[in-house]
N, C-alpha and C positions, 0 to 999 in steps of 0.2 A: 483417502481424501481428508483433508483437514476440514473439520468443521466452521460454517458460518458462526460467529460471536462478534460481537460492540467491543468497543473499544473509546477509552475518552482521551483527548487530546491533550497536552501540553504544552503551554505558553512556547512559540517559537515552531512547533512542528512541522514541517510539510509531506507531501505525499509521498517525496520518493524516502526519506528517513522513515515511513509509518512501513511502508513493502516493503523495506529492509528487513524492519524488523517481527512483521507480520509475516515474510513467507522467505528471508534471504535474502530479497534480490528485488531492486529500484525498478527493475524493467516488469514487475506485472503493476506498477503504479496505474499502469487504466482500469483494472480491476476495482480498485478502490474509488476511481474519480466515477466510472461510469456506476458502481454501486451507490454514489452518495452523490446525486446530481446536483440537490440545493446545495452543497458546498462546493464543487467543482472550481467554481472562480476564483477559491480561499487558494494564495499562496502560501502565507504563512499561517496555521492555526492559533487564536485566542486559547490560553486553557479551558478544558474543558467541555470543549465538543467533540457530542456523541458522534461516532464514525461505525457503519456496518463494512465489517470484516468479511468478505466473501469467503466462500470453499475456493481452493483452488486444489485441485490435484497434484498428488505427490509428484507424478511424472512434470506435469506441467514448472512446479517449483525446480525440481532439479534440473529439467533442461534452460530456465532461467538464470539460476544460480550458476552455474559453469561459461556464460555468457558473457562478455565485457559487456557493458554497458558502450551505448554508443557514442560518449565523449570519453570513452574511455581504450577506444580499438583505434 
């Protein structure tokens, strides 16, 4: 399992670029929104806000990662 950690945001960021680069792959982005409910409505991030990074499991990451995204199938 990869470990829970914070992360701060970047002028411009949204949530499926942040689960890209947090676990691979745009499709566990509800991990991230349903972890950070007071920001959930933010499409794009202001710099610098704190985000909790959930565990997701290695299996779980690699069955996302090999996955199209669904504008993408």
């Amino acid at each position: 399992m990869r470990n829970s950690h914070s992360i701060r945001t970047i002028q411009g960021h949204a949530w499926d670029q942040i689960a890209r680069e947090a676990w691979g792959s745009e499709l566990l982005m509800d991990r991230l929104t349903a972890g950070n409910a007071d920001e959930a409505d933010v499409l794009l991030f202001s710099g610098n806000t704190a985000l909790d990074v959930p565990e997701v499991s290695a299996a779980d990451a690699r069955r996302a990662s090999v996955q199209p995204a669904p504008w993408e199938r």
